[in-house]
Kinemage of the C-alpha trace (Angstrom):
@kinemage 1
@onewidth
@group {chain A} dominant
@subgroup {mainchain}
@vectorlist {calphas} color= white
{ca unk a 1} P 37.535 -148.255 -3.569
{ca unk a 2} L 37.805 -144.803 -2.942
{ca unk a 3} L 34.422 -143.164 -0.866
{ca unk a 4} L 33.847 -139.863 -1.994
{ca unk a 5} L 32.247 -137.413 0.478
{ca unk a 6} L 30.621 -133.896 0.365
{ca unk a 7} L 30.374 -131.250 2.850
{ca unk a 8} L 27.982 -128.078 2.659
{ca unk a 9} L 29.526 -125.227 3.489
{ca unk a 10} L 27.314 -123.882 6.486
{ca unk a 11} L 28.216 -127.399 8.621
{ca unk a 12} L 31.592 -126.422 8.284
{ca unk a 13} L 30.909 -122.710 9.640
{ca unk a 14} L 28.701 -124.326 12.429
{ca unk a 15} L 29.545 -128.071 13.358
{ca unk a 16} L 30.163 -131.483 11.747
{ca unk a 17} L 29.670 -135.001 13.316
{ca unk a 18} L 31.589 -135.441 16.777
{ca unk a 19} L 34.006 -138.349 16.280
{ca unk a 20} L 34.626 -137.820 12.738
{ca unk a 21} L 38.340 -138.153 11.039
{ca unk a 22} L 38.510 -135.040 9.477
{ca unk a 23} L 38.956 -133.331 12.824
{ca unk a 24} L 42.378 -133.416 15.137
{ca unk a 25} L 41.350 -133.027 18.893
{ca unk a 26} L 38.513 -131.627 20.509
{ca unk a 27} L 35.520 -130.242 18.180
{ca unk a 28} L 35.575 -126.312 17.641
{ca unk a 29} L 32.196 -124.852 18.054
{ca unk a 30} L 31.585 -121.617 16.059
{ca unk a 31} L 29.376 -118.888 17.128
{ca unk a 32} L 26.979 -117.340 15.236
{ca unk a 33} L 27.508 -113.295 15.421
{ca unk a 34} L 24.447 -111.788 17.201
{ca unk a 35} L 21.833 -110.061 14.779
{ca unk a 36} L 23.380 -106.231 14.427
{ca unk a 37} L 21.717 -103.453 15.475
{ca unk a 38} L 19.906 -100.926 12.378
{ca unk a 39} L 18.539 -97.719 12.744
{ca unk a 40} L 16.961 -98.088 9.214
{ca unk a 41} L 17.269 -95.350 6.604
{ca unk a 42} L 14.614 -96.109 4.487
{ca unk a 43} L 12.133 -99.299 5.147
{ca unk a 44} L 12.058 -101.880 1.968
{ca unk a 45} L 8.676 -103.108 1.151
{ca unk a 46} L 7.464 -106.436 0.537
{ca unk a 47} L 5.043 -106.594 -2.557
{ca unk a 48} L 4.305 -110.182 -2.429
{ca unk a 49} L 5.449 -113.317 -1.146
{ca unk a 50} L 4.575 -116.644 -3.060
{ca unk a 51} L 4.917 -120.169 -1.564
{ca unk a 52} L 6.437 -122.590 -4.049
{ca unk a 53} L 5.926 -126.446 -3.022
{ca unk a 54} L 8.220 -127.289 0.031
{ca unk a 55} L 11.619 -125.423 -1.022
{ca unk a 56} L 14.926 -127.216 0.218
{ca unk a 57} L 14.182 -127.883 3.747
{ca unk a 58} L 17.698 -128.674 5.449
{ca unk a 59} L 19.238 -129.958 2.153
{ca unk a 60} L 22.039 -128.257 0.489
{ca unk a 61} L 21.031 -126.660 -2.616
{ca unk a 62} L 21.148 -123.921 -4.640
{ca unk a 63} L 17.604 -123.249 -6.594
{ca unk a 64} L 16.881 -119.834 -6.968
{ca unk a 65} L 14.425 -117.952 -8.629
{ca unk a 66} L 14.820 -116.440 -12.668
{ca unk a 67} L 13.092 -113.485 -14.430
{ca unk a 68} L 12.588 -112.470 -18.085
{ca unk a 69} L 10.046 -110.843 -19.415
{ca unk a 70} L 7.536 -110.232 -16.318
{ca unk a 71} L 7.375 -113.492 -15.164
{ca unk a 72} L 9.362 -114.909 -11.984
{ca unk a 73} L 10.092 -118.391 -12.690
{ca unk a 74} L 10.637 -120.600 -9.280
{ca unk a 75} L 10.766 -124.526 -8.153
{ca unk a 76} L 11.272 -126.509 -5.415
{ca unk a 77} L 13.473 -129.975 -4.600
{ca unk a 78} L 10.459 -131.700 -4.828
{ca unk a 79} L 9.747 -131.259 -8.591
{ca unk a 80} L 7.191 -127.845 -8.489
{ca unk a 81} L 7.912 -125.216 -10.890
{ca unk a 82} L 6.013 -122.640 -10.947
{ca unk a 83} L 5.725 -119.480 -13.530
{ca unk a 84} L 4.614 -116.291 -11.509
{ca unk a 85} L 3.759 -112.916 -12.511
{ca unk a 86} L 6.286 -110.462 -11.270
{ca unk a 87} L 3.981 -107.871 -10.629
{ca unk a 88} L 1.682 -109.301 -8.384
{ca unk a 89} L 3.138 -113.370 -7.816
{ca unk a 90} L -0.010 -114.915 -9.231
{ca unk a 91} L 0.811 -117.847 -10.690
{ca unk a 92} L 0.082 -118.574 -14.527
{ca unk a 93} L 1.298 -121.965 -14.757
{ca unk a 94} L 2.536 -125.060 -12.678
{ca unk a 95} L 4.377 -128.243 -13.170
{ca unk a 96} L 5.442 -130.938 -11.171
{ca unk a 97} L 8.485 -132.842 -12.286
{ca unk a 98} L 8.523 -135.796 -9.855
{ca unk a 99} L 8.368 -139.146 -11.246
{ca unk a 100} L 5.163 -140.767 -10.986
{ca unk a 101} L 4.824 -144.129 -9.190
{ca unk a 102} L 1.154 -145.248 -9.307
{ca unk a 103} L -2.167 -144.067 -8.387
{ca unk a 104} L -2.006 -144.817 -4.727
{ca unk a 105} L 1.567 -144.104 -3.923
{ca unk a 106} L 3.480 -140.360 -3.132
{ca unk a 107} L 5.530 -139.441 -6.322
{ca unk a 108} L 9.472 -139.820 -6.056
{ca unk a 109} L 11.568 -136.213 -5.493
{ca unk a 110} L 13.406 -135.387 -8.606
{ca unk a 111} L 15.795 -133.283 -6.501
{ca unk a 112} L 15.974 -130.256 -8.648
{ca unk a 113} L 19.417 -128.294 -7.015
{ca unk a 114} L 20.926 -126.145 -9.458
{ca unk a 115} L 18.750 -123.113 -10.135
{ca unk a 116} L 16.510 -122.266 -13.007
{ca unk a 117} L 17.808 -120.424 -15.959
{ca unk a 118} L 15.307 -118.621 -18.325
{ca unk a 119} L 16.631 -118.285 -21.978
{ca unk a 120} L 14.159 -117.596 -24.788
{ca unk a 121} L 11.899 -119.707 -24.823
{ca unk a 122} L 13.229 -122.338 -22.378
{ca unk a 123} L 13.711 -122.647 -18.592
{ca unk a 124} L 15.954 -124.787 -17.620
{ca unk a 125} L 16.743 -126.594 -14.524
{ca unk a 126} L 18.845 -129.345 -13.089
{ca unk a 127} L 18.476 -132.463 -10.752
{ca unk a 128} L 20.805 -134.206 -8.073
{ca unk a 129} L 19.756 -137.307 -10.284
{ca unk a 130} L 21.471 -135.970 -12.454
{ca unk a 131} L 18.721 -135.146 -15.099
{ca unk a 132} L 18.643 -131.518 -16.832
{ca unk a 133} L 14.973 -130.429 -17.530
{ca unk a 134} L 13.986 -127.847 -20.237
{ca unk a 135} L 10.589 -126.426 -20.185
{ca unk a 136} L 8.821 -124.233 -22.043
{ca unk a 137} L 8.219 -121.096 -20.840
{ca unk a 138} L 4.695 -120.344 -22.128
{ca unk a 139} L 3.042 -123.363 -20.348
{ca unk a 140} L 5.899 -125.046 -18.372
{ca unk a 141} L 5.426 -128.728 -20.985
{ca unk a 142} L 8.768 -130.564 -21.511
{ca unk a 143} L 10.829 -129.881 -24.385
{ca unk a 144} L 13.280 -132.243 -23.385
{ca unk a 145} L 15.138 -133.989 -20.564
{ca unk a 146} L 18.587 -135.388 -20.724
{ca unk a 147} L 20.499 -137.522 -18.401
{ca unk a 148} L 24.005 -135.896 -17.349
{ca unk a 149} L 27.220 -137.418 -15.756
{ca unk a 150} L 26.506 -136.658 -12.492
{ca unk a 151} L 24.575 -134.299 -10.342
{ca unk a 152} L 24.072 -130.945 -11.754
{ca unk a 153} L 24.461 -128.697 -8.576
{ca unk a 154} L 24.538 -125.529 -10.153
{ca unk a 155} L 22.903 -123.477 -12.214
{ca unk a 156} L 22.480 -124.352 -16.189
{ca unk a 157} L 24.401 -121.515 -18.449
{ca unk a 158} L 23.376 -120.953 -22.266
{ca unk a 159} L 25.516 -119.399 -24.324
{ca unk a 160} L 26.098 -119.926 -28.314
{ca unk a 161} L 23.447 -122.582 -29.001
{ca unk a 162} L 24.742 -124.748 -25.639
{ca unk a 163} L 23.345 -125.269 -22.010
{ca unk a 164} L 26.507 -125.725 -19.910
{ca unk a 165} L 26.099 -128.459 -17.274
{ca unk a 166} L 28.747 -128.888 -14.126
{ca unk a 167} L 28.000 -132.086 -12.633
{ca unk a 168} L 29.206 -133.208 -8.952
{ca unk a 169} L 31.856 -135.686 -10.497
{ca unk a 170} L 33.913 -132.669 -12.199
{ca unk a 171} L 32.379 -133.010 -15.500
{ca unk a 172} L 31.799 -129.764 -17.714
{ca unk a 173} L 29.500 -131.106 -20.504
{ca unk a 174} L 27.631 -129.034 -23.193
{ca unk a 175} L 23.872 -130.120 -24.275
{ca unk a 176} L 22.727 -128.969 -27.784
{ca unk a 177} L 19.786 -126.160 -26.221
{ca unk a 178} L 17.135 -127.743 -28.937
{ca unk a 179} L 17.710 -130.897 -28.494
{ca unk a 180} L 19.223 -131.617 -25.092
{ca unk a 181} L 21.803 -134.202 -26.508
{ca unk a 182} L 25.082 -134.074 -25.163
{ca unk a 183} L 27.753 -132.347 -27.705
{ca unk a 184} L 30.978 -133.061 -25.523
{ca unk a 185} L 32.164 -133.349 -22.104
{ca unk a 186} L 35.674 -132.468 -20.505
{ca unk a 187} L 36.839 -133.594 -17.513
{ca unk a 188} L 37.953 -131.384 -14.814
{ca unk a 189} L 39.425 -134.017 -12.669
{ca unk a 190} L 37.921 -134.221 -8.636
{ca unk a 191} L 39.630 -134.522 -5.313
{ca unk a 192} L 38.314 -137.582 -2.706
{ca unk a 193} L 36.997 -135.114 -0.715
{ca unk a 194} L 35.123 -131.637 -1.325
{ca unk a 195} L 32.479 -128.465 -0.645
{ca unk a 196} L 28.731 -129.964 -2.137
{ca unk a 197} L 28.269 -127.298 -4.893
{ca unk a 198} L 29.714 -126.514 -8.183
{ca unk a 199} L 30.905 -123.775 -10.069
{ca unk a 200} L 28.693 -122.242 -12.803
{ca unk a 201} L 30.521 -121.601 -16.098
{ca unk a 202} L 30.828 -117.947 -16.830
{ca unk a 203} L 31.120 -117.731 -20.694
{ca unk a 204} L 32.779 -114.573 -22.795
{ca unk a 205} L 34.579 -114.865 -26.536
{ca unk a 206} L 33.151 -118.683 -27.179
{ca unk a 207} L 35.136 -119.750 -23.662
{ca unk a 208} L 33.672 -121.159 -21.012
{ca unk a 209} L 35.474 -120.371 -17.345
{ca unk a 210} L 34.699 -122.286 -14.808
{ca unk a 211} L 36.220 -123.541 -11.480
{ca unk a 212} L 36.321 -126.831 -9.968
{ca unk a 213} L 36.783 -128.910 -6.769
{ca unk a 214} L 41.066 -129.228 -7.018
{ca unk a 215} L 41.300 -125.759 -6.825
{ca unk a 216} L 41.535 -124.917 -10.579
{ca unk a 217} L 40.186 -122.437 -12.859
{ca unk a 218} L 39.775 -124.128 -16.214
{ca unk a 219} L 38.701 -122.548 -20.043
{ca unk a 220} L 37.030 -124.368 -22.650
{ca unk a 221} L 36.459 -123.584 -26.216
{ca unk a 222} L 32.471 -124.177 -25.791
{ca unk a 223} L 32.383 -125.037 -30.259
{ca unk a 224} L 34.765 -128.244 -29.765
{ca unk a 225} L 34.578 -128.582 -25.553
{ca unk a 226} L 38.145 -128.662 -25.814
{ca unk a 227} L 40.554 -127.255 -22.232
{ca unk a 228} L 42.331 -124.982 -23.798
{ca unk a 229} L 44.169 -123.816 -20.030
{ca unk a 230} L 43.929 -124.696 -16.493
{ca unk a 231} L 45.507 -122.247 -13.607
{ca unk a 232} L 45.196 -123.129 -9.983
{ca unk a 233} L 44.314 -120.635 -7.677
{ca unk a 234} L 44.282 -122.580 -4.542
{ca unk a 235} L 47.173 -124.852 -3.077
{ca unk a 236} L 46.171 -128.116 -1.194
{ca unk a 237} L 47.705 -127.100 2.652
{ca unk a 238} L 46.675 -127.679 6.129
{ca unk a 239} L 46.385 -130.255 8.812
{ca unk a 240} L 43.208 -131.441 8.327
{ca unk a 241} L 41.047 -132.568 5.891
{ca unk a 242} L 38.782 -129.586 6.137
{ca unk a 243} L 42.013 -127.247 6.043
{ca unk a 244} L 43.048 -128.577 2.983
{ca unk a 245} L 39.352 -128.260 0.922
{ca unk a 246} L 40.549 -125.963 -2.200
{ca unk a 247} L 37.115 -125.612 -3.878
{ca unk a 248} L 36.305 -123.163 -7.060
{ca unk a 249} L 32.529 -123.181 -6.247
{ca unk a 250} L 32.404 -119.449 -6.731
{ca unk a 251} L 31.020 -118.725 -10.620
{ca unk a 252} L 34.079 -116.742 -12.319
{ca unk a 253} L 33.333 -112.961 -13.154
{ca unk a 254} L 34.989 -111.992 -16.613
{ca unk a 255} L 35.476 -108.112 -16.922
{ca unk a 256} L 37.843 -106.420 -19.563
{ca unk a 257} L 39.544 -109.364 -20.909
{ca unk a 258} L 39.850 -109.887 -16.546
{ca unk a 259} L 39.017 -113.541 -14.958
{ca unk a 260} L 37.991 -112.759 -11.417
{ca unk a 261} L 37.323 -116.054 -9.010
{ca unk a 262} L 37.242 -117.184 -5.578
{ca unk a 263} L 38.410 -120.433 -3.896
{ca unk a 264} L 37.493 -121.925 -0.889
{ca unk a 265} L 40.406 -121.807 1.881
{ca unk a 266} L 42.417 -120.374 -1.044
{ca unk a 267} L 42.837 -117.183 -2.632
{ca unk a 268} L 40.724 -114.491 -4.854
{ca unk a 269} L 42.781 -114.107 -7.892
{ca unk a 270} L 42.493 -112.292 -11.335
{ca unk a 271} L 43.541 -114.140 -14.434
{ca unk a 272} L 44.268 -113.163 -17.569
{ca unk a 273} L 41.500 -114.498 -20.086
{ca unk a 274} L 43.301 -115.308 -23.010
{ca unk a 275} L 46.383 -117.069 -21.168
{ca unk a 276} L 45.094 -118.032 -17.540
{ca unk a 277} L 48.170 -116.291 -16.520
{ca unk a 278} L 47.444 -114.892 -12.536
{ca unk a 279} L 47.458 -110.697 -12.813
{ca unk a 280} L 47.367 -110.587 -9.175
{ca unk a 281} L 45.789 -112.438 -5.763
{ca unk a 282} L 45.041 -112.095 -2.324
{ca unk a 283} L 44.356 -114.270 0.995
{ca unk a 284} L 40.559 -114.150 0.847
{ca unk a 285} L 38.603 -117.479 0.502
{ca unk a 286} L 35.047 -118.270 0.206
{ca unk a 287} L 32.054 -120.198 -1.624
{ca unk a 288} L 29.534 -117.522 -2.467
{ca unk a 289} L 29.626 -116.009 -5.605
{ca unk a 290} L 31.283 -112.453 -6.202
{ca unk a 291} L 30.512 -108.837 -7.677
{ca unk a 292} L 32.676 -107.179 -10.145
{ca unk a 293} L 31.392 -103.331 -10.587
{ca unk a 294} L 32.570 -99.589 -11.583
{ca unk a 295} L 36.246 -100.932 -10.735
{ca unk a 296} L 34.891 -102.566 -7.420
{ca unk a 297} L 35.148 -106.323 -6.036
{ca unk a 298} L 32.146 -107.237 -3.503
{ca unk a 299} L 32.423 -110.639 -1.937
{ca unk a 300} L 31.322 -112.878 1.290
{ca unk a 301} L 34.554 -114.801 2.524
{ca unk a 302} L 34.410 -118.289 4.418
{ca unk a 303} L 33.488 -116.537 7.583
{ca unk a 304} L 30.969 -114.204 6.189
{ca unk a 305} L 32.751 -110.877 6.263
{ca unk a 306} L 31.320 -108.688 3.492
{ca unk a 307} L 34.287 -107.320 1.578
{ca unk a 308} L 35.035 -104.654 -0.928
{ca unk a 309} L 38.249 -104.618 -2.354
{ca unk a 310} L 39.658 -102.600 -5.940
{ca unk a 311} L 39.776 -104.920 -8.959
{ca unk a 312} L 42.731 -103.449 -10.037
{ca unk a 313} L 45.174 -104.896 -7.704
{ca unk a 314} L 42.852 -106.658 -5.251
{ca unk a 315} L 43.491 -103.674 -2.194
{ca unk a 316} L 41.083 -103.363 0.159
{ca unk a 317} L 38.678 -100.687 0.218
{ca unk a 318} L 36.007 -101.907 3.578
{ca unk a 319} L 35.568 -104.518 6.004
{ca unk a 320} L 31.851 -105.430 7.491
{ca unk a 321} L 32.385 -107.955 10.128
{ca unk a 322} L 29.353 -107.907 12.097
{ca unk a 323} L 27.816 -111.022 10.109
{ca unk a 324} L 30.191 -113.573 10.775
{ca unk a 325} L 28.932 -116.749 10.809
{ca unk a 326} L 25.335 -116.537 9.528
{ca unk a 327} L 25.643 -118.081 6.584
{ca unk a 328} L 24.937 -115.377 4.391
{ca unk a 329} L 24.028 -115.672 0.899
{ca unk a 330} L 25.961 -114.095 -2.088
{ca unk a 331} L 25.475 -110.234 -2.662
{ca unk a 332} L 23.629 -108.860 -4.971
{ca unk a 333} L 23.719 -105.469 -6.251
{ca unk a 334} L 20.051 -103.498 -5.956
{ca unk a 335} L 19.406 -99.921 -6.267
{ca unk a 336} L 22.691 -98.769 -5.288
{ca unk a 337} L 22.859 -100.836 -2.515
{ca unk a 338} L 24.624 -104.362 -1.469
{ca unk a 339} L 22.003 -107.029 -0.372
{ca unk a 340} L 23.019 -110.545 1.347
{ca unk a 341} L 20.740 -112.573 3.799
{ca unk a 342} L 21.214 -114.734 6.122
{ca unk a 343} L 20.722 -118.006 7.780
{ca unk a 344} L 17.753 -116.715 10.125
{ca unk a 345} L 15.696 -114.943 7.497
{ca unk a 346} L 17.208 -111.060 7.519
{ca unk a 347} L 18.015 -109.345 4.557
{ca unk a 348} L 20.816 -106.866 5.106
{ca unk a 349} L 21.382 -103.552 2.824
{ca unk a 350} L 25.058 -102.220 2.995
{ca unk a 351} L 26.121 -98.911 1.879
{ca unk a 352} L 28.465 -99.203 -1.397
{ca unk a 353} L 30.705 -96.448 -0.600
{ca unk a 354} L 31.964 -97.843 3.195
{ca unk a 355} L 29.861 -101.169 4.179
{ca unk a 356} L 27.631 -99.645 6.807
{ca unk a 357} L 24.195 -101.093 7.287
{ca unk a 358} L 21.475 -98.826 5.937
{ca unk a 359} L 18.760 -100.914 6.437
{ca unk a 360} L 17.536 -104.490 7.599
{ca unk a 361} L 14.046 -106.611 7.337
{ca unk a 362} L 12.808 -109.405 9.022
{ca unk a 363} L 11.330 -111.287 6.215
{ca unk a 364} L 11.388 -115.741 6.627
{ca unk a 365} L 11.709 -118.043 9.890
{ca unk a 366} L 13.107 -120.545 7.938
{ca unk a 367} L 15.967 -118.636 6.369
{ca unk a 368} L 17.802 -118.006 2.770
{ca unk a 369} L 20.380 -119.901 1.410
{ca unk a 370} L 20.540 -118.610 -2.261
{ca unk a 371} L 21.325 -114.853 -3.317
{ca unk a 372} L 18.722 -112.466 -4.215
{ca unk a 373} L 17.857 -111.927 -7.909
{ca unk a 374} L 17.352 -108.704 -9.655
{ca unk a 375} L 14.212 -108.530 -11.890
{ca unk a 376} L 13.862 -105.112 -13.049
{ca unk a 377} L 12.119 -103.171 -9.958
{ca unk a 378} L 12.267 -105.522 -7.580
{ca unk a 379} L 14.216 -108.138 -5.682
{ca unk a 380} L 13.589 -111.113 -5.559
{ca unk a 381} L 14.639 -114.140 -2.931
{ca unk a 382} L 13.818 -117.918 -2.139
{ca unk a 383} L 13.141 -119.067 1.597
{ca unk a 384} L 14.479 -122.629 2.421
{ca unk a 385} L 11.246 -123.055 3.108
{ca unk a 386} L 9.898 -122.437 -0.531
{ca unk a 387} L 8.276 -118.931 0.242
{ca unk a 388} L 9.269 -116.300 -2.779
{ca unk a 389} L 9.497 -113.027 -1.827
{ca unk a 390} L 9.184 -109.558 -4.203
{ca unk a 391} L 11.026 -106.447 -1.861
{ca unk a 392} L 10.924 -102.739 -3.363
{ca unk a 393} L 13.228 -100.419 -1.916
């Protein structure tokens, strides 16, 4: 019987278990880079901070907040979601999704992990139980719930009448949106061992792209959820387990008929969208999802270098290596500037043009894990610790 195991990403950056098999001789201990040094050139503001249930704590997942339409809409692992006004972060409605277990006794988690999606008039949000949730987004009651293959780690995607589901076994199954009953499901076949996350489909054309955990970018026809090619961008090499993790956790970027995507220990590589066929690559791995904009690649590698390469040909255009190792979130793209933050609770603003530091803000003890979202104005991020904050540059 095969044992299947998972790894988050920031252990692997900072330390796993002493005595464990994956590692040959003595354990390597990385260091956190030291917090940089900003002379800011402008001071972003906070215009409200929200607390929503517990947030993750120490667990591995990747809920984020979603916007449409004025409202934030934000949860926690617990079960909370909340709807909250994006002007001000007073909340207009609140459910709790844990399942009930009598009068006298705490409620049971429903682990919600993979980020909430707003759609119409649905939000929709996923469970490591492996139950997708859609709720309406006028008073947060259930339109439906549907049980899934496996844990749905990342975030639902709707496109053409579908919500996309990529469950923790490799399964890529489509869910009719009214209804929540599952149309199809392909198989993206799983290694024994892998990064705990998932790859989000990105959708263009009635395709689905997504990556998976044996280092393959696969496209589905999302009308018959029928693989219709498969390219690996990542080769299995190494002498350790850990060396020889080839995750696609990254959520593929599709720009001009382009298929841009990132593997872990692998390579960034652009594909051709109708064939799979690779355009071009380069030796840059990582987990955190990528920016594709004006002709420009930003991206956080393995060891948390912010990067901004060409997408024509993958050159190199700037370097920022003064964050290594603190687990920084995925960029995000805000007024001009690049955002990430980090394991300790900064948010860093980078210059576009070269990658210096223009500004930096102190904002949560307990840290972010999951990328800033744009809504409109402001920005918007999630603490570990369930705080939501609203930043105006």
């Amino acid at each position: 019987m095969e044992l299947r195991k998972y790894l988050l990403p920031g252990l692997i950056s900072v330390t796993l278990l002493s005595g464990c098999s994956l590692f040959s001789g003595e354990e390597d201990v990385v260091k956190m880079a030291p917090l940089p040094k900003v002379e800011n050139q402008f001071t972003p503001q906070k215009v409200w901070s929200t607390s929503v249930g517990d947030g993750v704590g120490d667990f591995y997942s990747n809920l984020h907040p979603a916007w449409q339409d004025n409202t934030v809409y934000a949860a926690d692992r617990f079960g909370i979601v909340k709807a909250l006004d994006a002007a001000d972060g007073k909340e207009k409605w609140k459910v709790d999704l844990s399942e009930k277990t009598g009068f006298f006794s705490k409620n049971i988690s429903a682990l919600l992990s993979g980020g909430l999606t707003a759609d119409g008039d649905r939000i929709y949000v996923g469970s490591e139980r492996g139950q997708v949730y859609a709720l309406n987004s006028s008073d947060g009651s259930l339109a439906w719930q549907t049980k899934v293959a496996g844990e749905a780690l990342s975030r639902p995607v709707v496109s053409d009448g579908l919500v996309l589901i990529h469950t923790s076994n490799g399964m890529l199954q489509g869910l009719d949106q009214s209804s929540g009953a599952v149309k199809w499901s392909v198989n993206l076949d799983m290694p024994a061992l892998s990064l705990r996350g998932e790859s989000a489909p990105a959708v263009a054309f009635g395709g689905a792209i997504v990556g998976g955990d044996n280092g393959r970018v696969s496209a589905v026809v999302m009308n018959q959820g029928q693989l219709i090619w498969q390219q690996r961008i990542s080769q299995v090499s190494g002498a350790t387990e850990i060396d020889r993790l080839n995750d696609v956790d990254t959520t593929p970027v599709i720009v001009n008929g382009v298929v841009y995507a990132l593997a872990y220990n692998g390579n960034l590589s652009a594909l051709d969208l109708r064939s799979g066929q690779i355009l071009w690559k380069r030796e840059i791995g990582g987990v955190k999802d990528l920016i594709v904009d004006a002709g420009h690649i930003y991206l956080v590698d393995q060891d948390d270098r912010v990067i901004a390469l060409n997408a024509d040909g993958g050159v190199a255009i700037w370097r920022q290596s003064d964050l290594l190792h603190r687990n920084l979130t995925s960029p995000v793209l805000y007024n001009g500037y690049l955002v990430v933050g980090d394991s300790e609770g900064y948010l860093h603003w980078l210059n576009t043009t070269d990658g210096r530091f223009v500004a930096q803000q102190e904002l949560d003890s307990s840290g972010f894990q999951t990328e800033p979202v744009v809504a409109s104005d402001k920005l918007l991020i999630q603490s570990k610790d369930g705080e939501v904050y609203a930043i105006t540059r």
